[in-house]
Residue frames relative to the residue before (quaternion, step in Angstrom):
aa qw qx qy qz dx dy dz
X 1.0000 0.0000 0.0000 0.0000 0.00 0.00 0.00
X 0.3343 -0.7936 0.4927 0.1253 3.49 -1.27 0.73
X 0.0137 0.8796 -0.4751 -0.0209 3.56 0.41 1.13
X 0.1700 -0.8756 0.4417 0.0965 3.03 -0.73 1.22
X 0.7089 0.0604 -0.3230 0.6241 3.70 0.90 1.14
X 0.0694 -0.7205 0.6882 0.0500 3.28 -1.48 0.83
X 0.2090 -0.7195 0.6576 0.0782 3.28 -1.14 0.95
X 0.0383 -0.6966 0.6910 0.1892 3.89 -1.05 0.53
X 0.3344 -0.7736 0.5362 -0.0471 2.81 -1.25 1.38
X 0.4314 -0.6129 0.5201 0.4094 4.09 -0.58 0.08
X 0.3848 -0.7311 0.5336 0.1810 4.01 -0.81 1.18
X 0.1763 -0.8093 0.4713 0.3030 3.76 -0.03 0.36
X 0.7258 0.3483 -0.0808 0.5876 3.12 1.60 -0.55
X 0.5717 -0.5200 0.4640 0.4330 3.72 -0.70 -0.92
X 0.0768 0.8199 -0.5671 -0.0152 3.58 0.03 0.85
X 0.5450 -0.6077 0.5650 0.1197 3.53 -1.19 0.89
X 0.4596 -0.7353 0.3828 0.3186 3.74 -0.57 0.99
X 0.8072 0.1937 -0.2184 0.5130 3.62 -1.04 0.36
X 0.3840 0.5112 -0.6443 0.4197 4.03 0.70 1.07
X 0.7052 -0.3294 0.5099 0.3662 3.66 -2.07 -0.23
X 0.1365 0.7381 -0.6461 -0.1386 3.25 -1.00 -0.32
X 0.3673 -0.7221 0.5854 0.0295 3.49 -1.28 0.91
X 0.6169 -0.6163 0.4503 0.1918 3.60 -1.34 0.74
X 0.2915 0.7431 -0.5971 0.0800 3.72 0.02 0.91
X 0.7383 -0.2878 0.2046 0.5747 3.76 -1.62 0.04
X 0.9220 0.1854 0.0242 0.3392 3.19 -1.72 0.48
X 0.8079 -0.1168 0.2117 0.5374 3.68 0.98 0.27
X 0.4998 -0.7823 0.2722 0.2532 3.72 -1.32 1.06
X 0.3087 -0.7026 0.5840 0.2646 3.82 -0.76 -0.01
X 0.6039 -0.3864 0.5358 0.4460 3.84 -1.83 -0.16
X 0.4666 -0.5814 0.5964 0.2976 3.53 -0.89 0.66
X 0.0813 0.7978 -0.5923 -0.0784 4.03 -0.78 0.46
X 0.8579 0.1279 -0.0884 0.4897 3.52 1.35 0.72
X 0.6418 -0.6903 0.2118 0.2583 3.44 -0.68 1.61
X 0.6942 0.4781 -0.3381 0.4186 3.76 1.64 -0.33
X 0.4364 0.7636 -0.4419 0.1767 3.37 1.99 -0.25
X 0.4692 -0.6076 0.4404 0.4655 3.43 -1.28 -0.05
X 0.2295 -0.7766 0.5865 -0.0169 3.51 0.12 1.63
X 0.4897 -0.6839 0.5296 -0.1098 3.84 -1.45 1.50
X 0.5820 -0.5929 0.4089 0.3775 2.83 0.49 -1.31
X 0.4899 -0.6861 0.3917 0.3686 4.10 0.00 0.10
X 0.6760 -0.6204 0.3524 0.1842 2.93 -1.52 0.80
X 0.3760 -0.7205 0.3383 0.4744 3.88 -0.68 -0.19
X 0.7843 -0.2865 0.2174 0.5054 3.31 -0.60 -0.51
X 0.6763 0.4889 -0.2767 0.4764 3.48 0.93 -1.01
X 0.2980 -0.5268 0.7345 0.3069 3.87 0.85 -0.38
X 0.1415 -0.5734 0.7917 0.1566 2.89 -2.58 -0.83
X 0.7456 -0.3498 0.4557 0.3377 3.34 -1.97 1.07
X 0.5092 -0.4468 0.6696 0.3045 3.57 -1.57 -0.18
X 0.7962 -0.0044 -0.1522 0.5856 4.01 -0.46 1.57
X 0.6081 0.4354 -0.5575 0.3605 3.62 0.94 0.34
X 0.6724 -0.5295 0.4094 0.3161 3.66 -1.50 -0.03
X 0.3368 -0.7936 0.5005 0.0795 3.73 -0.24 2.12
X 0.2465 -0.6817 0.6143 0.3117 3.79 -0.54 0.50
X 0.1488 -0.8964 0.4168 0.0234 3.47 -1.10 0.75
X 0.3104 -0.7529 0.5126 0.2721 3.97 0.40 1.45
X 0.3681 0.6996 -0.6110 -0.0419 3.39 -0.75 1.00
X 0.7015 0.3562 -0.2508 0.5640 3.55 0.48 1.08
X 0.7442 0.2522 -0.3083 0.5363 3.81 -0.60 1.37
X 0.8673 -0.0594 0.3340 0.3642 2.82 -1.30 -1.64
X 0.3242 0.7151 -0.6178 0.0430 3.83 -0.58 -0.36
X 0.5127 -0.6774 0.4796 0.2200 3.13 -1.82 0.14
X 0.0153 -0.9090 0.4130 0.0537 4.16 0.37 0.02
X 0.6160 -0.6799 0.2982 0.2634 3.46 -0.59 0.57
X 0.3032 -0.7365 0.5020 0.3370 4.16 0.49 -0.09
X 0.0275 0.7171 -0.6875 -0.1113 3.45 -0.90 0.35
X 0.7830 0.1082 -0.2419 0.5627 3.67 0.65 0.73
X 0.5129 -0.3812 0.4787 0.6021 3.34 -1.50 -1.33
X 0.2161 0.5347 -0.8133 0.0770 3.01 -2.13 0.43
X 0.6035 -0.6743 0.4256 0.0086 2.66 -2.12 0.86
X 0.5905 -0.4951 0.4489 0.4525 3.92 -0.68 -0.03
X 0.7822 0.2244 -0.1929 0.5482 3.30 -0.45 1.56
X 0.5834 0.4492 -0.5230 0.4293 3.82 0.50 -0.19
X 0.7303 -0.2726 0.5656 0.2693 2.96 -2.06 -0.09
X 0.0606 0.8253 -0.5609 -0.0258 2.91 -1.46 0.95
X 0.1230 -0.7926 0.5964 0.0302 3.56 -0.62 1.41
X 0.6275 -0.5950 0.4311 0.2576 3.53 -1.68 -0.61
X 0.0188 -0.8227 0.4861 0.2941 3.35 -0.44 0.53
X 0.7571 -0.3455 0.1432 0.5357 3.68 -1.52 0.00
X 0.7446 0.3346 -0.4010 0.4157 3.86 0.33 0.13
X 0.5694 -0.6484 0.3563 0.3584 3.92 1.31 0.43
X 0.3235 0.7504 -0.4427 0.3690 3.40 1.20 0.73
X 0.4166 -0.6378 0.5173 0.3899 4.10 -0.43 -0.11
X 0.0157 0.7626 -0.6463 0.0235 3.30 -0.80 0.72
X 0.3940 -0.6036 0.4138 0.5561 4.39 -0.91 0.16
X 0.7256 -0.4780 0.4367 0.2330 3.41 -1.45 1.04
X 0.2495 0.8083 -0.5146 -0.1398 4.26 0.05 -0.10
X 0.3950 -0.7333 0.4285 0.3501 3.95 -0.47 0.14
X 0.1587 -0.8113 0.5523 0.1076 3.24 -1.01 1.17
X 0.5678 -0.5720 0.3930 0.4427 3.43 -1.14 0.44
X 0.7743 0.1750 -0.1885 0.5783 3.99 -0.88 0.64
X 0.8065 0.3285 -0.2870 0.3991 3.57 0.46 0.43
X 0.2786 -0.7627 0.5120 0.2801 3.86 -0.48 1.65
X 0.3312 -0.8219 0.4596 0.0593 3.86 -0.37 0.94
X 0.4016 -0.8231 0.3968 0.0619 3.40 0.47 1.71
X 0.0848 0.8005 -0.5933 -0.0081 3.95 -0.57 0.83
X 0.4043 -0.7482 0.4980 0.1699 3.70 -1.31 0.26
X 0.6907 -0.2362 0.1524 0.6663 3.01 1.31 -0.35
X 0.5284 -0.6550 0.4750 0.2571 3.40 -1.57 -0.85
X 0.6859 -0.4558 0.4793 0.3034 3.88 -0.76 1.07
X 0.1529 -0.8057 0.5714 -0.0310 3.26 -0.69 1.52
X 0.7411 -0.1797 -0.0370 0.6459 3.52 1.36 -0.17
X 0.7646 -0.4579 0.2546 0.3753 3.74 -1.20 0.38
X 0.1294 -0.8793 0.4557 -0.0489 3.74 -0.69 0.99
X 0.3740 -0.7044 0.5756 0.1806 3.75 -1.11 0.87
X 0.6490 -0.4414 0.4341 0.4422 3.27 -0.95 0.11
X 0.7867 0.1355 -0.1246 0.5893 4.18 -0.71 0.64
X 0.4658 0.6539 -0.4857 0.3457 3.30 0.75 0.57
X 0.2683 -0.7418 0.5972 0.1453 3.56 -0.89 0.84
X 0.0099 -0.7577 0.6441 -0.1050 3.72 -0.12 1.67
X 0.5070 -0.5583 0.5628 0.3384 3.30 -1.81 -0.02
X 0.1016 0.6631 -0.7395 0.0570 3.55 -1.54 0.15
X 0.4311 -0.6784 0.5936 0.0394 2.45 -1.83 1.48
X 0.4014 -0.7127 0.5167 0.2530 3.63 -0.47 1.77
X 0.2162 0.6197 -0.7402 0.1458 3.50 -1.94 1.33
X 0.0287 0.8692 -0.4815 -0.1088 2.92 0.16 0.63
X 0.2106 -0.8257 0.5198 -0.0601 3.14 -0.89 0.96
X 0.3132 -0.5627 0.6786 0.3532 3.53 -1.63 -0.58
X 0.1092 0.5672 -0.8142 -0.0584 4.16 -1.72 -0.25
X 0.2385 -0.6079 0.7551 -0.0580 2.81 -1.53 1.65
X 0.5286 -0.4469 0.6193 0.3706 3.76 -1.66 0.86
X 0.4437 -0.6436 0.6010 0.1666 3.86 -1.60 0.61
């Protein structure tokens, strides 16, 4: 994959390469839910708890599956910062990172193309 901007970010925690990560005080966390304020995904190497997380936010990147989805869906977080397809719920502004570069199994490392976004229910 061909990322065209990494940020390194402060890990508040230990994050595992290719999970979500989300905006918290002072540095980033695992994403554990589709309204977080989700960034953008980790690299491969992850980072320690207070070390410095590389962060895909622009191009290509690579992200973990936490289910099936398809080439081209939405992608949000589920509660363990995995990619999952993005669905709108009623009362809830459903955070995305980008979009499914080709079809994906659960624990699959797939590409996606960072946009982050919002999808509200209609």
């Amino acid at each position: 994959m061909t990322p065209t901007f990494i940020k390194s970010f402060r890990a508040l925690a230990a994050v595992a390469g290719y999970l979500i990560v989300k905006a918290g005080v002072d540095g980033v966390a695992v994403a554990t839910s589709e309204t977080d304020p989700l960034i953008g995904a980790a690299d491969s190497m992850g980072a320690p708890a207070d070390g410095m997380l590389d962060v895909i936010q622009g191009g290509h990147g690579e992200v973990r599956a936490g289910g099936t989805f398809a080439f081209g869906d939405p992608l949000t977080a589920d509660a363990q910062g995995r990619a999952v397809k993005a669905v709108p719920a009623a009362g809830k502004l459903v955070r995305i990172i980008g979009f499914a570069m080709q079809d994906a199994d659960e624990n699959d490392i797939v590409p996606y193309l960072f946009a982050p976004g919002c999808i509200a229910a209609a």
